[in-house]
DOLO-331054 format. One record per residue (C-alpha): residue number from 1; x, y, z. Coordinates in steps of 0.05 Angstrom, whole numbers, plus 5000, padded with zeros to 4 digits. Layout:
BEGIN
NODE   n    u    v    w
NODE NUM    X    Y    Z
...
# end
This chain:
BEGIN
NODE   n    u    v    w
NODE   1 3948 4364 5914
NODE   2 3991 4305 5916
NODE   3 3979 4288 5994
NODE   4 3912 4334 6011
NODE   5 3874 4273 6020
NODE   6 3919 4264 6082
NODE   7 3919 4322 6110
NODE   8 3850 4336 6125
NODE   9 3820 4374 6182
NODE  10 3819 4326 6255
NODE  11 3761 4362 6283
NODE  12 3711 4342 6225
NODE  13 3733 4274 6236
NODE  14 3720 4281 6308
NODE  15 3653 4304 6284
NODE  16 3642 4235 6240
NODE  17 3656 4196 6301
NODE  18 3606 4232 6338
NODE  19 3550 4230 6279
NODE  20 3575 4151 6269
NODE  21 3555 4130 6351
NODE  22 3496 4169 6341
NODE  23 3474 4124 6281
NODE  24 3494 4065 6320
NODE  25 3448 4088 6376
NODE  26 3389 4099 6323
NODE  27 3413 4035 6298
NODE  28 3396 4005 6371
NODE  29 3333 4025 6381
NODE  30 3269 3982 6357
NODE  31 3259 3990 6279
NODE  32 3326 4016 6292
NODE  33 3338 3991 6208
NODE  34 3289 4025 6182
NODE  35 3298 4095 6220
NODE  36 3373 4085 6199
NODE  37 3365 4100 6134
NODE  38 3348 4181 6145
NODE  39 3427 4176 6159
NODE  40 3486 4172 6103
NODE  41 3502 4105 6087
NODE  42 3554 4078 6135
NODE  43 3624 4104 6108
NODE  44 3689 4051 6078
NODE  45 3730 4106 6053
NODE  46 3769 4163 6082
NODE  47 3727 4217 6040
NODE  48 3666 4183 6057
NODE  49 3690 4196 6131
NODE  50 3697 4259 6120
NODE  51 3623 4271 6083
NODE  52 3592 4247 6146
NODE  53 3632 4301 6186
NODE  54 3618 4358 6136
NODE  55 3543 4337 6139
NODE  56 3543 4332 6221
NODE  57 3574 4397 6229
NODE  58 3535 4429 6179
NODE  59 3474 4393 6216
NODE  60 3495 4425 6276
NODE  61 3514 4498 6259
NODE  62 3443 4501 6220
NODE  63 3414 4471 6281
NODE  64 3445 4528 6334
NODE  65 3419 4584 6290
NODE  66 3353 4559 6280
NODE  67 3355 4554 6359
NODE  68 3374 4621 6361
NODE  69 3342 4661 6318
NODE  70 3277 4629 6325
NODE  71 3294 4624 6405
NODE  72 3303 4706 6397
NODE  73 3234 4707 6361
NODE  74 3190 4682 6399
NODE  75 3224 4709 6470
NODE  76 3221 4780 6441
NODE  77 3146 4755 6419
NODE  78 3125 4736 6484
NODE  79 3155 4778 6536
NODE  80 3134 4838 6496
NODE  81 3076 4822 6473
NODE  82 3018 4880 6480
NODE  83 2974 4846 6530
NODE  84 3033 4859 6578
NODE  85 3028 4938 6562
NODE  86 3096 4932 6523
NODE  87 3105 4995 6473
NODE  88 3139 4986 6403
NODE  89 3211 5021 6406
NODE  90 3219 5075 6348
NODE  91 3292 5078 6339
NODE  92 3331 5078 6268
NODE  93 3384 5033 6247
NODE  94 3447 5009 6286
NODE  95 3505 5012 6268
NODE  96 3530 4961 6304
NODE  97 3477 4915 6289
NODE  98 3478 4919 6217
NODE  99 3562 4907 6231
NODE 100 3539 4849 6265
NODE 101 3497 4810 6227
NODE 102 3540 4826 6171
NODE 103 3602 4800 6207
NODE 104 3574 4734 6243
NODE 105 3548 4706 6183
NODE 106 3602 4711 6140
NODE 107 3654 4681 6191
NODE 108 3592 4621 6195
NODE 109 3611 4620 6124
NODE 110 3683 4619 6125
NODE 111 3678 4561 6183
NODE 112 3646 4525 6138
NODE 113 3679 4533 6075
NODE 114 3743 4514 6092
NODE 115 3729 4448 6108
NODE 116 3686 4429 6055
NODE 117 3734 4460 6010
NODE 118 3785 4421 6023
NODE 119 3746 4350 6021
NODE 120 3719 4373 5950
NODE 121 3784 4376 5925
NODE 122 3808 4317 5954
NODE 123 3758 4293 5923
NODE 124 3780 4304 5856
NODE 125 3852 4289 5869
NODE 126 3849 4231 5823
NODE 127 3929 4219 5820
NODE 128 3981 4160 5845
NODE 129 3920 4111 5833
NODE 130 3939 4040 5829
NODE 131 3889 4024 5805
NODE 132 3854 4059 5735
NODE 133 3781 4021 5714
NODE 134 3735 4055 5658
NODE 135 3662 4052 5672
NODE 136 3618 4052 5616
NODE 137 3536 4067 5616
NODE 138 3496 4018 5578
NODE 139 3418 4013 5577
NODE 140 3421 3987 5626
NODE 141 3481 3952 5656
NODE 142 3553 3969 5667
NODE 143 3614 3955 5624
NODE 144 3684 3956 5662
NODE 145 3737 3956 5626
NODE 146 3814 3948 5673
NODE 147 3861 4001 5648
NODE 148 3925 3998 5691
NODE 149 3947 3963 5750
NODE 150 3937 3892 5764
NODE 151 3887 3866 5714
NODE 152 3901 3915 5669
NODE 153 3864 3890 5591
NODE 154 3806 3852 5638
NODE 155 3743 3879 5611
NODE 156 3667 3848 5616
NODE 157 3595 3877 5634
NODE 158 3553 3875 5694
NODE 159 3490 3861 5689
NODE 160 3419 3857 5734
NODE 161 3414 3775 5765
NODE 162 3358 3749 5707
NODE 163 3322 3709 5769
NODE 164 3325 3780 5811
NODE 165 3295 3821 5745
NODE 166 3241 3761 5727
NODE 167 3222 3756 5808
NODE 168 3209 3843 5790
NODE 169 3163 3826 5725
NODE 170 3122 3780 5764
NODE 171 3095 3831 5813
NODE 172 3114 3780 5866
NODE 173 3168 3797 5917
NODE 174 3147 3770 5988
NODE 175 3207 3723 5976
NODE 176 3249 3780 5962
NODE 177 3323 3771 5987
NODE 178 3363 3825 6022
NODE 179 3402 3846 5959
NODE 180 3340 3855 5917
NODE 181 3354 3890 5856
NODE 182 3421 3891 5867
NODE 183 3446 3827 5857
NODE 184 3491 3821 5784
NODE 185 3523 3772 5750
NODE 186 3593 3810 5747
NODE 187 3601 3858 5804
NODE 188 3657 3900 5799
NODE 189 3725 3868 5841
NODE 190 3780 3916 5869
NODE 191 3831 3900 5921
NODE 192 3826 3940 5988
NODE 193 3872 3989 6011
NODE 194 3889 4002 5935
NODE 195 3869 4081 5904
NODE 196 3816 4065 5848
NODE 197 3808 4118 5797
NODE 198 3750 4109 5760
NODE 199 3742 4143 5694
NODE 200 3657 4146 5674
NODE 201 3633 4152 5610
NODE 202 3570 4126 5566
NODE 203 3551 4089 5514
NODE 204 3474 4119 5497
NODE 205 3451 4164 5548
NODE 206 3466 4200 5605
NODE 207 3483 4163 5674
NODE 208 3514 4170 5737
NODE 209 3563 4117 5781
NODE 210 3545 4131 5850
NODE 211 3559 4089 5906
NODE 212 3543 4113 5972
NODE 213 3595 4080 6027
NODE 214 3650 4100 5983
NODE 215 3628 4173 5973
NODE 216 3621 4182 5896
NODE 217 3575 4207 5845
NODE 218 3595 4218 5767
NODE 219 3554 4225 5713
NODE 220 3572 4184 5665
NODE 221 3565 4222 5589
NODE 222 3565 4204 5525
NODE 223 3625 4227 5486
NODE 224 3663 4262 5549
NODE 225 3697 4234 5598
NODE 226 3694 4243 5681
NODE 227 3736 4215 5730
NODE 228 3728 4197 5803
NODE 229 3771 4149 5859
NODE 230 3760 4105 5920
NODE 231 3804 4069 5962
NODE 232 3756 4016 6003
NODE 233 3794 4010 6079
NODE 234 3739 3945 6089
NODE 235 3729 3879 6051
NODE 236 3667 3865 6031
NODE 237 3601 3880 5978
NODE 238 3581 3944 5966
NODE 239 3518 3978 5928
NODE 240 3496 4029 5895
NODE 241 3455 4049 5836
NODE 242 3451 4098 5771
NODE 243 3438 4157 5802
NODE 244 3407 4193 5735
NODE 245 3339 4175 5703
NODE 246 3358 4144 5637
NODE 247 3304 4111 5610
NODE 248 3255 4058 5629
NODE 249 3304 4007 5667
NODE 250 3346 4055 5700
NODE 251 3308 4018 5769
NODE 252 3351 3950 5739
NODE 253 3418 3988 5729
NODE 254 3456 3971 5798
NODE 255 3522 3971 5819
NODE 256 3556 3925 5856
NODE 257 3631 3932 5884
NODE 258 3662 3872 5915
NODE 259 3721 3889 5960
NODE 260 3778 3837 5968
NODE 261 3844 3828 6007
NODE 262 3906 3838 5960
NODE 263 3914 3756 5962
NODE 264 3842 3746 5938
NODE 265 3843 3802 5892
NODE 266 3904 3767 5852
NODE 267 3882 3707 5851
NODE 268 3804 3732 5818
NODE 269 3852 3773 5770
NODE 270 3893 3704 5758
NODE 271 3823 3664 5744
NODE 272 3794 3719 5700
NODE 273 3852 3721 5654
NODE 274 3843 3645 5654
NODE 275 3777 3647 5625
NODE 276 3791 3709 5583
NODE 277 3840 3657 5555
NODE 278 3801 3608 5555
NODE 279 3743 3638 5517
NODE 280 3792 3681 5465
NODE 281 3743 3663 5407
NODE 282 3779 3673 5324
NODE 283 3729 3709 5290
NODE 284 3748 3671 5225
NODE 285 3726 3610 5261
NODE 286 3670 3569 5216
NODE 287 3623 3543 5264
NODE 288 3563 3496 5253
NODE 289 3493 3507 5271
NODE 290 3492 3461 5331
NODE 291 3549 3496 5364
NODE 292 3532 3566 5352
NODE 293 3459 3550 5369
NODE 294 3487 3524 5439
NODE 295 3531 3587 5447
NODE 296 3481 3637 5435
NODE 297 3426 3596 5484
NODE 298 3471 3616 5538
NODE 299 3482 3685 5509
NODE 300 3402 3701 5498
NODE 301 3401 3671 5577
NODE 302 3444 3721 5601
NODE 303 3429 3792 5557
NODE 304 3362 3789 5527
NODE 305 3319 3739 5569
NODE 306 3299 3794 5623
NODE 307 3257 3826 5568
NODE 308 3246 3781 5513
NODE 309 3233 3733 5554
NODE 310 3257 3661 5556
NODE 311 3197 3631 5515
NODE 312 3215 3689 5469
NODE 313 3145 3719 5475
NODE 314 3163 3791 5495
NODE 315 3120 3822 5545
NODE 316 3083 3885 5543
NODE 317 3113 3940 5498
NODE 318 3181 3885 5495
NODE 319 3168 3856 5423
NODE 320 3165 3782 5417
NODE 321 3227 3745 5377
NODE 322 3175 3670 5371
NODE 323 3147 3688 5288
NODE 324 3185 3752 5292
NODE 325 3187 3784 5217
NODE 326 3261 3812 5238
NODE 327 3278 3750 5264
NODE 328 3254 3702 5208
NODE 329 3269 3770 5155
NODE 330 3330 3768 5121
NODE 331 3395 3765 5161
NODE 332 3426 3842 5158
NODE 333 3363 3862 5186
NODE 334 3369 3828 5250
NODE 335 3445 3838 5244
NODE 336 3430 3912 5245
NODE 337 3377 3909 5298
NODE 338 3429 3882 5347
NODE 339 3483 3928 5327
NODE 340 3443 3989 5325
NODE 341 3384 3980 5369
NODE 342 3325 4006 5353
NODE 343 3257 4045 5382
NODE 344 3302 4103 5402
NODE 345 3343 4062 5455
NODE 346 3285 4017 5483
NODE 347 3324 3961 5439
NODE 348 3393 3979 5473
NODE 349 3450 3962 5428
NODE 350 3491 3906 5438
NODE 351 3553 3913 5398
NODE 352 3596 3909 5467
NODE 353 3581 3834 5455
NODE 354 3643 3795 5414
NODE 355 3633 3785 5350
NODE 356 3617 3708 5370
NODE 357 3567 3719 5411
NODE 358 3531 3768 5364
NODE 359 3529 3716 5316
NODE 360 3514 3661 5360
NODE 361 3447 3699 5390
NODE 362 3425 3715 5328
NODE 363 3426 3647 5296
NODE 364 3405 3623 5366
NODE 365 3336 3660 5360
NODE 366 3331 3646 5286
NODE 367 3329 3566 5295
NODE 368 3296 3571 5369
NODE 369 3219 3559 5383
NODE 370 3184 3568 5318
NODE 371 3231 3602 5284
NODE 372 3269 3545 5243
NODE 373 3292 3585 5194
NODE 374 3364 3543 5189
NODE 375 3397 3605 5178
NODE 376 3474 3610 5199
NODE 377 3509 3683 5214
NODE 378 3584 3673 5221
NODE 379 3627 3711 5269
NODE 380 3668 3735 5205
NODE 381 3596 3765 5188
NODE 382 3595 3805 5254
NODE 383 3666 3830 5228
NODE 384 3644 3860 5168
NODE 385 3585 3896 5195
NODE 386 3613 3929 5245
NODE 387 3650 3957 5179
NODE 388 3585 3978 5153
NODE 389 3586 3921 5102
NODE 390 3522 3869 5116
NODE 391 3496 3816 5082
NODE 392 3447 3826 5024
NODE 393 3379 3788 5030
NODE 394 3371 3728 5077
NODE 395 3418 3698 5113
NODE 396 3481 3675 5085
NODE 397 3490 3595 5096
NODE 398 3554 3570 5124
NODE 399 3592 3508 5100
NODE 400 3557 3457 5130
NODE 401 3575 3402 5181
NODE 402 3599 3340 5154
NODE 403 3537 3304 5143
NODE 404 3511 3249 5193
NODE 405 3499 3177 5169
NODE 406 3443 3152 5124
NODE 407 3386 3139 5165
NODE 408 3352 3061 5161
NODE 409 3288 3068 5112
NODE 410 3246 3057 5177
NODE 411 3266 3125 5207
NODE 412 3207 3174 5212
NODE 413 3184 3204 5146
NODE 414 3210 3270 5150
NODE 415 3279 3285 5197
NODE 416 3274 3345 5251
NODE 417 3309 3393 5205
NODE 418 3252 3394 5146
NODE 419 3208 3429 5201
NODE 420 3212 3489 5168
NODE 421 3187 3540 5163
NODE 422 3168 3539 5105
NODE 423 3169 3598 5064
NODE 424 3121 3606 5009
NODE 425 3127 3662 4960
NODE 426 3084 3705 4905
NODE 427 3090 3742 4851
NODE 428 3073 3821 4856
NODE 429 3007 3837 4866
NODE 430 2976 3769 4870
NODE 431 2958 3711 4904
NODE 432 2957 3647 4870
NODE 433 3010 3600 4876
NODE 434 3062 3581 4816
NODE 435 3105 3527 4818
NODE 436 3150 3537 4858
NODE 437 3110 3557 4909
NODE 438 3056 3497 4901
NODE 439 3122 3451 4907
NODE 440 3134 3490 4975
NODE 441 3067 3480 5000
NODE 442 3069 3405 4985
NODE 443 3135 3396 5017
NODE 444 3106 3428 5081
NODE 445 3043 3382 5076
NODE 446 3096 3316 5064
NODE 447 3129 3342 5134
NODE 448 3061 3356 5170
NODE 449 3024 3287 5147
NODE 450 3088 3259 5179
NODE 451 3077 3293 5246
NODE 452 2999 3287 5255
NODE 453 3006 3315 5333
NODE 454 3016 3380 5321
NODE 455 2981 3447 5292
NODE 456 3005 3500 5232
NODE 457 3004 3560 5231
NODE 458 3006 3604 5168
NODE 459 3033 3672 5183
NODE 460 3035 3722 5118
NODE 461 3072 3782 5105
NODE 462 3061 3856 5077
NODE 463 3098 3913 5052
NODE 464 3084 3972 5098
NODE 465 3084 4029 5031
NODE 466 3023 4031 4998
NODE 467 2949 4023 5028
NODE 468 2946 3982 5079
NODE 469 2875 3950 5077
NODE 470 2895 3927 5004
NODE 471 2964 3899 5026
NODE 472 2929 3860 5093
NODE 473 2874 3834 5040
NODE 474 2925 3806 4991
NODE 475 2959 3778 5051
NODE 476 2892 3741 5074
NODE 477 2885 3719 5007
NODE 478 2950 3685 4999
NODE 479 2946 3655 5068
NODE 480 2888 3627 5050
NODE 481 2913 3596 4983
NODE 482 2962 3559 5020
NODE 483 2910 3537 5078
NODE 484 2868 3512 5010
NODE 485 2925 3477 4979
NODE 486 2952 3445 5055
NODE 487 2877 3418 5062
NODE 488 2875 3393 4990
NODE 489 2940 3351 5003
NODE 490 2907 3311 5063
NODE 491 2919 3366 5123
NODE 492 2855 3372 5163
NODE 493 2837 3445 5172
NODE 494 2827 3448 5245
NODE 495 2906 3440 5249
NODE 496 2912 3498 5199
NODE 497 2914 3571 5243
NODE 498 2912 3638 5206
NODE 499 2948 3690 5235
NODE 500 2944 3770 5224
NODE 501 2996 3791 5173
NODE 502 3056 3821 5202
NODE 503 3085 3888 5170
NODE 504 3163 3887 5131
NODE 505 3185 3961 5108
NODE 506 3203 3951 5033
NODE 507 3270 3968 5006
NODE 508 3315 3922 4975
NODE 509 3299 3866 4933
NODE 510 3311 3817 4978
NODE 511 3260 3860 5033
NODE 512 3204 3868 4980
NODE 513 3216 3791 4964
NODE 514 3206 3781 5042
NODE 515 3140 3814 5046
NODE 516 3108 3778 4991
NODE 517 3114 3705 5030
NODE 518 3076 3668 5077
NODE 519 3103 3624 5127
NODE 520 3086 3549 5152
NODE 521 3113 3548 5222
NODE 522 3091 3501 5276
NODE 523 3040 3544 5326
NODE 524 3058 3541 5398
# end
């Protein structure tokens, strides 16, 4: 096995060469592009070579029979056909007829197998490789991890261009560029000349690494490994696609393969370990709102943007994060939610982020459009959840930054950060507002007396057990106790919105204190 991929047979090549000019012809001829693509995709690797010969001679040998058997038809048809006084025969069987058929076939057979036996198991000949990369299915992106050879301990994920997937959502694509669909922000880089072994696996569901000029396809499986190679003989970019339906992105899961010279491969290898350097994050770092807020922008940008969208209003079935209960909920619930995913998959999970990122995306949403919660979740958080330990109630705060200067008396009346939202919450079963909750309400009304431009909106909560006309009532109710007590501290009521209650499941404490609230967010 060590050499087949050497040694195999001239003529099919011969046969490659052939099939190759004749796609080149096609190629010439007007709309040549388009009728091009009933042919294989143009080979860059030896067994891809070899593919187009098996499928030219097979083309061929299935081509001659049809001729002539079918040829043999329709002569015997004609030239003895009844109208020509021709008399059916009324013999029994031949020997050597029956020999015949028997024995032509199966040396068609033998002509055949032979060759395509040996490219298959070239093809699995996944030894010497200098090269070892692990390919990991996401919904839906890639995940390459470098295992040996040059690079070896790289690792990052590949995902569809955001401007590419947002160009798809729109319905508009006359401005469509050539690598529609296929464009990502991390294509996968391997030097040319080099054996690649690629080891597939999957994260979540079934998919498949297939990329055409290379000659591979396999299935990447959750829990079991597969293995393929390549060794590229061009520079360049190469495509290709998941090649198994899993789930409803798998037309946003591309695959893009960038072929370099030896020199240009280890010098991308020298600037990625650079900026692996470079962003080596401590997860025992303390970081203050501003900074993880800025972190996770560019993290939301990058990983949740295609669907959530970047005004965070979701579209369609994609949920919207803007006055999210998870979002503005306590913390562990969203910290589960990104961890875990949820819907069955249609929330992929995202724990193949760092535990930085995690944390910054999450407190990015939380104090992004309406959703000023002020909440904080620390990388050190992301730590212990992945250990199964997350934090009870709402979000835990984090030491806070040292605090800015006094501002001069004639500042505005209220600073940015007492936006809210304002949380107001009830006892059990009712509806009218204690004191704490009255004191809530008027520091709300202090903020938005301050800011007379813009409009409230009161969003309340329910618990989902129990009946649900009698939780959406009491919800009503309270929402429009604090619309009564916003109006009776000098808020006009045409700024005051009510919104529909939103649904929290019940379980702990903390979630059963959650769904007895109403927020005072700004309305967008």
């Amino acid at each position: 096995m060590k050499n087949i991929s050497t040694k195999l047979v001239p003529w099919s090549l011969a046969l490659a060469a052939w099939g190759s000019s004749m796609a080149h012809a096609v190629q010439d001829l007007p709309g040549g592009p388009a009728v091009n693509q009933l042919n294989l995709h143009p080979p860059v690797t030896r067994i891809a070579v070899e593919q187009h010969g098996l499928h030219w001679m097979m083309l061929i040998i299935c081509t001659l029979i049809f001729i002539g058997v079918f040829g043999v038809m329709f002569y015997s048809i004609w030239m003895h056909r009844k109208s020509k006084g021709a008399q059916a025969a009324n013999f029994h069987e031949s020997v050597k007829v029956e020999v015949a058929w028997t024995i032509i076939p199966f040396i068609i057979v033998v002509l055949i197998a032979l060759p395509a036996t040996k490219v298959l198991v070239a093809q699995k000949d996944t030894t010497n490789a200098d090269l070892t990369i692990k390919a990991t299915g996401y919904q839906w992106k890639w995940g390459y991890d470098y295992l040996t050879g040059e690079g070896a301990g790289l690792s990052y994920i590949s995902t569809l261009d955001t401007a590419q997937r947002q160009m798809s959502n729109s319905g508009d694509v006359s401005q469509a560029p050539v690598d529609y669909l296929f464009k990502v922000d991390n294509p996968l880089v391997v030097p040319v000349g080099k054996k690649v072994r690629v080891i597939t696996t999957a994260n979540d569901v079934i998919h498949s690494f297939m990329v055409p000029a290379f000659g591979i396809k396999q299935d990447a499986i959750p829990g079991f490994v597969r293995d393929t190679w390549f060794k590229a003989e061009k520079t360049g970019d190469y495509y290709g696609q998941c090649a198994e339906l899993c789930g409803k992105e798998h037309a946003y899961m591309p695959i893009h393969v960038k072929v370099l010279s030896s020199q240009d491969y280890s010098a991308w290898v020298e600037a990625e370990q650079k900026k692996v350097a470079a962003k080596a994050d401590d997860p025992n770092k303390v970081w203050v709102l501003t900074d993880l807020v800025a972190r996770g922008e560019k993290v939301y940008a990058a990983n949740c943007a295609a669907c959530h969208q970047a005004n965070g209003k979701g579209a369609g079935p994609i949920k919207p994060l803007d006055g999210s209960a998870v979002v503005l909920g306590p913390t562990a619930d969203m910290m589960h939610a990104v961890l875990e995913g949820r819907a069955n998959g249609a929330m992929p999970s995202w724990k193949q982020l760092s535990d930085t990122d995690l944390a910054a995306v999450v407190t990015f949403a939380k104090n992004h459009w309406s959703n000023q919660t002020g909440q904080l979740v620390q990388p050190a958080q992301f730590v212990a959840a992945r250990g199964g330990q997350f934090p009870e109630g709402g979000g835990s705060a984090a030491p806070a930054a040292t605090p800015a200067p006094a501002a001069p008396e004639a500042a505005a009346p209220a600073a940015a950060s007492d936006a809210g939202p304002f949380q107001v919450f009830f006892d059990s079963g009712k509806s009218a507002l204690d004191d704490a909750a009255q004191a809530e309400v008027k520091k709300a009304a202090e903020y938005w007396n301050a800011h007379k431009d813009g409009k409230i909106a009161l969003s309340g909560f329910v618990d989902a057990t129990g009946s649900a006309d009698k939780n959406a009532e009491l919800a009503k109710e309270r929402a429009k106790a604090v619309a009564k007590l916003l109006s009776d501290s000098g808020i006009a009521s045409e700024r005051i919105e009510l919104r529909k209650p939103q649904t929290i499941t019940a379980g702990s404490d903390g979630a059963d204190k959650q769904a007895r609230r109403v927020d005072i967010v700004a309305a967008q």
